[in-house]
C-alpha positions as a printed Julia matrix, in Angstrom:
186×3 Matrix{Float64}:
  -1.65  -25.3    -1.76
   0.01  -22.17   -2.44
  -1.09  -18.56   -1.61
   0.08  -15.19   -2.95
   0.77  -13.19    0.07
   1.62   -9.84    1.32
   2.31   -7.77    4.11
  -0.03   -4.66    4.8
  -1.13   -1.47    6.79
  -4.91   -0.54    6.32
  -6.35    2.78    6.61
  -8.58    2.59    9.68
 -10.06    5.98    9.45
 -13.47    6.6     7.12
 -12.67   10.33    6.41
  -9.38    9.43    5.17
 -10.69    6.45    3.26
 -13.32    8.64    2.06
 -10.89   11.59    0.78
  -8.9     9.07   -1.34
 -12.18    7.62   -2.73
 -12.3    10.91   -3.78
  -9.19   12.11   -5.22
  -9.54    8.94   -7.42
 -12.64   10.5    -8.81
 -10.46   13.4    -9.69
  -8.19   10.8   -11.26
 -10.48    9.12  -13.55
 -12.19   12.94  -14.32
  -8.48   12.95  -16.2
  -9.88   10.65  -18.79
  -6.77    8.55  -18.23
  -6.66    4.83  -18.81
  -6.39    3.6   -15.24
  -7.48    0.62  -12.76
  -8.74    2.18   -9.67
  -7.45    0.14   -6.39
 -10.98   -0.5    -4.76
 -11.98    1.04   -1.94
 -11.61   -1.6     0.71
  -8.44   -2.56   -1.09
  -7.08    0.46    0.55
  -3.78    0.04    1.97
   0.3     0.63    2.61
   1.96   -2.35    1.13
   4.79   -3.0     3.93
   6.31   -6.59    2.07
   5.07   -8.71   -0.94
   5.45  -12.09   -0.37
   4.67  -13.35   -3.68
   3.34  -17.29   -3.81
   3.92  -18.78   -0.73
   3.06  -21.93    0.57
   0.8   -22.78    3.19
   3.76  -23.9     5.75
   5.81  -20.29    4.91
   2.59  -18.64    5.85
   2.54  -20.57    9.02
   6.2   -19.73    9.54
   5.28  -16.35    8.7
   2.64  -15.53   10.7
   4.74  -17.02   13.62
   7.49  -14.73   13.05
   4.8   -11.6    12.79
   3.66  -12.64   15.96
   6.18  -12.23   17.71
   7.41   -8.88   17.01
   7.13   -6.2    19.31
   6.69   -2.86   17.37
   5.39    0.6    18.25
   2.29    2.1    16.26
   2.09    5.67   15.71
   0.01    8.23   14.11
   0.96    9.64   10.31
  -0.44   11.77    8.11
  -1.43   10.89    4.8
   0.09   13.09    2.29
   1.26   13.5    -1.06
   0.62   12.09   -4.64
   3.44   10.47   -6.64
   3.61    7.99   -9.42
   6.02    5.15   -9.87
   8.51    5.13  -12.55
   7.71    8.68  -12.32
   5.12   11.23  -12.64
   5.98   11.52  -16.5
   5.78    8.12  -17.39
   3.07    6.93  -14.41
   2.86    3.13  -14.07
   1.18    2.96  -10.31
  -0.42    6.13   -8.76
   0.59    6.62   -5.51
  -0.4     8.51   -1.81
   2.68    8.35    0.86
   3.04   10.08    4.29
   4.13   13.31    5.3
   8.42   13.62    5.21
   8.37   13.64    8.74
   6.39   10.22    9.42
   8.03    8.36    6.61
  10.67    7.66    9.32
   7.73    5.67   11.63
   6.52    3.74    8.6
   9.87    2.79    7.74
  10.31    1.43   11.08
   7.49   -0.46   10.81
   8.4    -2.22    7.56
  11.74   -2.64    8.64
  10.75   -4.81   11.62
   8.44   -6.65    9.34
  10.83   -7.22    6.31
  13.74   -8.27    8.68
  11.25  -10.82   10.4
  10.51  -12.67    6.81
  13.79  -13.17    5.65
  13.59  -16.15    3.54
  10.41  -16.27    2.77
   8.68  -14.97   -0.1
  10.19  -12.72   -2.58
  13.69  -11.07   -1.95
  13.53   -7.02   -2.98
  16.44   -4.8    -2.46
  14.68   -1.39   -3.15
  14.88    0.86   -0.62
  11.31    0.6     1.21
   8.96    3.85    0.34
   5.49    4.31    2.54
   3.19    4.46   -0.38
  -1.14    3.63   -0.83
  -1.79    2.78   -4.84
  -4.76    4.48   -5.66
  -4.54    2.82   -8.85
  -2.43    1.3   -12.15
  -2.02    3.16  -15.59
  -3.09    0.82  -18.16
  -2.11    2.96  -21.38
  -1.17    6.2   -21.97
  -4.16    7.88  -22.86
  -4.34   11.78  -21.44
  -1.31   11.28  -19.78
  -0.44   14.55  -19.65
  -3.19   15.28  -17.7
  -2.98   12.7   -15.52
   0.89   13.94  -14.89
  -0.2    17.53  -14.63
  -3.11   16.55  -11.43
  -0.48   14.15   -9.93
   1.85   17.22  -10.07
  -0.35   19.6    -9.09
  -1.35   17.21   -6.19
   2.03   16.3    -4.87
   1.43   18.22   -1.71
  -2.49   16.94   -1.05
  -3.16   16.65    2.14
  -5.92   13.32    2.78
  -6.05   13.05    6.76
  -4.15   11.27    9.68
  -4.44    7.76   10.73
  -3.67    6.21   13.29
  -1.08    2.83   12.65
  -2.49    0.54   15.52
  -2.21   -3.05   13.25
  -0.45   -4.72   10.87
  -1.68   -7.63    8.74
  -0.39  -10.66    6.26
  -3.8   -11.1     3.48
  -3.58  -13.68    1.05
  -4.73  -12.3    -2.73
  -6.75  -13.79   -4.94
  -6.35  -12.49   -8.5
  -9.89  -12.64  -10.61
 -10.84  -10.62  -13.45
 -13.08   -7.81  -11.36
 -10.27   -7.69   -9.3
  -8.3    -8.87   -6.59
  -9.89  -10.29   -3.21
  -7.94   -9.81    0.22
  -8.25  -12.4     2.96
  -6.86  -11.41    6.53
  -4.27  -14.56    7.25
  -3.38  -12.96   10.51
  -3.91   -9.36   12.47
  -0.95   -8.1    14.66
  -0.99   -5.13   17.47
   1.19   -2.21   17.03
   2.3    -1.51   20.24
């Protein structure tokens, strides 16, 4: 049996959850075609497996056990799109500049941990939350222009204290996240 796994960082705070809830009520308000991420979808993506099989997520969550890395506390900051704001493909919240650094650290640890397994991806590694996925490009100008306008939006702080792989399950509501295994930040 095979699994499609990933790598993430959930957002353990309510207020902060709650304050991206509802800047993606500000997103739809757009009238842009988008996919909302669902609420307790909410999360960083640190490393996307891809289909994995049942012994590589063994292997893996070995190898996540075993690390040893610090937690810290970021703030959640900043709305973005991926290509870009002008032709937005994924919706995005990062981290303040100055905690991007911590993240990175983070997802560093993790990446170098599951060499070989999963999917190989050579793009630099960018702390980023989807909030959701652009399915056309209806109103896109107005979904650029909040985006834009929103590139300094301040959600909350959070606390990184945990780490988890989650298998995904892909159905036609949307996807449904399964803890494989929950690892301590220091």
């Amino acid at each position: 049996m095979r699994l499609r796994a990933f790598v993430a960082i959930e957002i353990p705070d309510k207020g902060v959850l709650d304050s991206l809830v509802s800047f993606q009520r500000e997103l739809r308000a757009t009238g842009a075609d988008l996919k909302l991420v669902e609420k307790q979808n909410l999360h960083f993506t640190v490393k996307f497996l891809g289909d994995i099989s049942e012994t590589q997520a063994r292997d893996a969550d070995a190898r996540l056990r075993s690390l040893q890395l610090g937690g810290a506390v970021v703030s959640v900051v900043g709305v973005g799109a991926f290509p870009t704001v002008h032709r937005p493909n994924v919706v995005w919240v990062g981290v303040r500049q100055d905690d991007e650094s911590k993240v990175r650290f983070i997802a560093e640890g993790v990446i170098k941990a599951l060499e070989g397994i999963g999917e190989s991806d050579n793009r630099p590694f960018q702390a980023h939350l989807t909030l959701a996925r652009v399915r056309s490009g209806v109103n896109k100008e107005e979904l650029a222009a909040l985006i834009r306008a929103s590139s300094e939006k301040a959600f909350g702080n959070i606390k990184l204290t945990t780490f988890r792989l989650k298998s995904s399950q892909l159905t036609p509501s949307g996807p449904i996240y399964k803890d494989v295994g929950v690892y301590n930040l220091l």
